[in-house]
C-alpha positions in Angstrom: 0.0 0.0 0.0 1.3 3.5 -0.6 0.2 6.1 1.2 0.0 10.2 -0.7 -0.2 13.0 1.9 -0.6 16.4 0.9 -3.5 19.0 1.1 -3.7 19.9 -2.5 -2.2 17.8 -5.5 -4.5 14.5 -5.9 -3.1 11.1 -5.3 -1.5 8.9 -8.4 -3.3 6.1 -9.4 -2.7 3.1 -6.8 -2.0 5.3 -4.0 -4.4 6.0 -0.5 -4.8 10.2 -0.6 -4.9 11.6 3.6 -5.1 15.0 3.5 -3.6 15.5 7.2 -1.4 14.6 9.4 -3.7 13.0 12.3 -5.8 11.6 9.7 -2.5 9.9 8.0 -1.3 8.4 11.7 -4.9 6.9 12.5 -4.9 5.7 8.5 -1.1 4.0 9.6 -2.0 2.3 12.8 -4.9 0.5 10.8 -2.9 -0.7 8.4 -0.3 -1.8 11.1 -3.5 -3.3 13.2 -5.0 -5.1 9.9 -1.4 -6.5 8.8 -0.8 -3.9 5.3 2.1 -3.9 4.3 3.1 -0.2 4.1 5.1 0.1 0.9 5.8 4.0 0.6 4.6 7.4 2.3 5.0 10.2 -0.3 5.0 13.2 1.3 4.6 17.2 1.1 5.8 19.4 3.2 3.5 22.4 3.8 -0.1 21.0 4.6 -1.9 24.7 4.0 -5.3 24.9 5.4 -5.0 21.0 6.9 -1.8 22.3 9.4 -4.5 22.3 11.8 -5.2 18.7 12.3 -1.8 17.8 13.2 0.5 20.4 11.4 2.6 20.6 8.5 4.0 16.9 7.3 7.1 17.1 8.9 5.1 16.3 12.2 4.3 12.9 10.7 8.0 12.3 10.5 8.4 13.5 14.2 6.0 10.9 15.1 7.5 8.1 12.9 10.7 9.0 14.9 9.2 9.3 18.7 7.2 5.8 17.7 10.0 4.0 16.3 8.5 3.5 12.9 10.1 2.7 9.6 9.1 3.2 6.2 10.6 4.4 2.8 9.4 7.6 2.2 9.3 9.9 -0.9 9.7 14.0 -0.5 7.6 15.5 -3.0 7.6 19.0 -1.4 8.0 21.9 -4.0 9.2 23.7 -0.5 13.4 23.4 -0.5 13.4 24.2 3.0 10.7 21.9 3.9 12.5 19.2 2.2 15.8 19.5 3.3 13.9 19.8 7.2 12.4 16.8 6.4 15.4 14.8 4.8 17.8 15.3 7.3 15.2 13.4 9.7 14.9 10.9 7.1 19.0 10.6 7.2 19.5 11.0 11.2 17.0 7.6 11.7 18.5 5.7 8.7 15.4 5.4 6.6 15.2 4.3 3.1 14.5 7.7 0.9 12.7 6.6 -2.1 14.3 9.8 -4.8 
C-alpha cells in the first residue's frame, strides 16, 4: 500500500490520498492493526489549510521518529526548505528515501 499525503495535489493512481497529518497516523495504525504492508509514504511538506489537524507533514516524520516506525518515504515537497527539514530526519533515523 502506498500512502500520498498532501493537502492539494491529488493522489497517483494506486496510492491512498490523507489530507492531514492526524488523519495519516490513524490511516497507519490501521494498516499496522490489519497486517498492510506499508510500501511507501509520499509526502509534502507544507499542509496549507490541513496544518490544523496535526500540522505541517514534517510532524508525521516526528511521530515516525518518537514511535519508532520505519518506512521508505518519498519527499515530493516543491518547499526546499521543507525538504531539506524533512530529509535530514529521514538521514538522522537511517530510513530508506525513495528519490
Amino acid at each position: 500500500m502506498k500512502l500520498w499525503i498532501d493537502d492539494v495535489r491529488p493522489a497517483p493512481e494506486g496510492y491512498y490520498w490523507r489530507e492531514s497529518v492526524n488523519v495519516a497516523k490513524c490511516f497507519i495504525q490501521m494498516c499496522e492493526k490489519k497486517g498492510i504492508e506499508i510500501e511507501l509514504l509520499d509526502l509534502d511538506h507544507d499542509a496549507g489549510c490541513f496544518a490544523d489537524d496535526g500540522g505541517d507533514y514534517i510532524k508525521l516524520l516526528d511521530w515516525l521518529e518518537e514511535t519508532d516506525r520505519n518506512y521508505p518515504i518519498r519527499i515530493h515537497s516543491m518547499n526546499p526548505v521543507g525538504r531539506e527539514r524533512m530529509r535530514a530526519i529521514i538521514q538522522r533515523n537511517g530510513w530508506k528515501e525513495i528519490k
